[in-house]
C-alpha positions in Angstrom: 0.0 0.0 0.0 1.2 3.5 -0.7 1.2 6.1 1.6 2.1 10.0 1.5 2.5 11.5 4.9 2.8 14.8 6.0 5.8 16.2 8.5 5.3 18.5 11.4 8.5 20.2 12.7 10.9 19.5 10.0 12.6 21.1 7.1 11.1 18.3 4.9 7.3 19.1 4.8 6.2 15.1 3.4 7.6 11.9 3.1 5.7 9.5 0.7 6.8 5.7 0.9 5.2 1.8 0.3 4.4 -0.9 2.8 4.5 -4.2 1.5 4.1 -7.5 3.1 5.3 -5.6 6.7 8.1 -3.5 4.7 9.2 -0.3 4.3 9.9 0.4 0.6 10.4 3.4 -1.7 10.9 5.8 0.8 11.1 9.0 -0.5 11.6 12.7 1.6 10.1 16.0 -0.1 12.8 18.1 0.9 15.0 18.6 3.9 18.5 17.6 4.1 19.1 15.7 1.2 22.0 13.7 2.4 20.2 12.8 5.7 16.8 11.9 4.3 18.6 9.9 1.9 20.5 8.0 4.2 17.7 7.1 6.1 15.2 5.9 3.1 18.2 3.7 1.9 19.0 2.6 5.1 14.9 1.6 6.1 14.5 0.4 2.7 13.1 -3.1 2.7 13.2 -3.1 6.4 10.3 -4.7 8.9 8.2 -2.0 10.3 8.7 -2.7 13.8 12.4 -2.5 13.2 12.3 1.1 11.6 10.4 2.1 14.4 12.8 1.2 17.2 15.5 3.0 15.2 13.7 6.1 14.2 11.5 7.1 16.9 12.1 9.6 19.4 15.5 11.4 17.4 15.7 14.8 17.3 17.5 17.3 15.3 19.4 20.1 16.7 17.1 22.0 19.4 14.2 20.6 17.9 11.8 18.1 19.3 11.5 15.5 16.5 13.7 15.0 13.7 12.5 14.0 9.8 13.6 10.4 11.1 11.3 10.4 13.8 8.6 11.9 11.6 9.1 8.9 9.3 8.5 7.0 12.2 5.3 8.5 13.2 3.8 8.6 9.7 4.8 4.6 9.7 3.0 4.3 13.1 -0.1 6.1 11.3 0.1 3.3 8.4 0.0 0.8 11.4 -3.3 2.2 12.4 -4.9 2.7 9.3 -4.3 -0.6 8.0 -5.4 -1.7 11.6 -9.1 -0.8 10.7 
């Protein structure tokens, strides 16, 4: 299932990505630090939900409270409850 997520907080407004069979895949970050949101969608690619979530939630960039990894993780936790009903 596709998804396309908006991001609260973070330089990178939306991140739009696919769950499939309990993976992450084509993770891809609508701005921000292109490096960074990068490294992250290439390093969650293809990886178990749960597992993304352990890594990803609760970061935070800088001053801020959350962090376009732990954005990613809370639009993933959305796609858990949406698919849930």
């Amino acid at each position: 299932m596709d998804y396309s997520m908006k991001m609260r907080g973070t330089c990178c407004p939306q991140v739009d990505f696919s769950v499939v069979d309990g993976k992450v895949t084509n993770i891809h970050f609508l701005g921000g630090c292109s490096g960074n949101t990068q490294g992250v969608a290439a390093l969650a690619e293809g990886m178990e939900v749960e597992e993304v979530l352990q890594k990803l939630e609760g970061i935070c960039c800088g001053r801020k409270p959350t962090s376009c990894p732990d954005q990613f993780a809370k639009a993933l936790k959305e796609t858990l409850v949406v698919k849930s009903k």
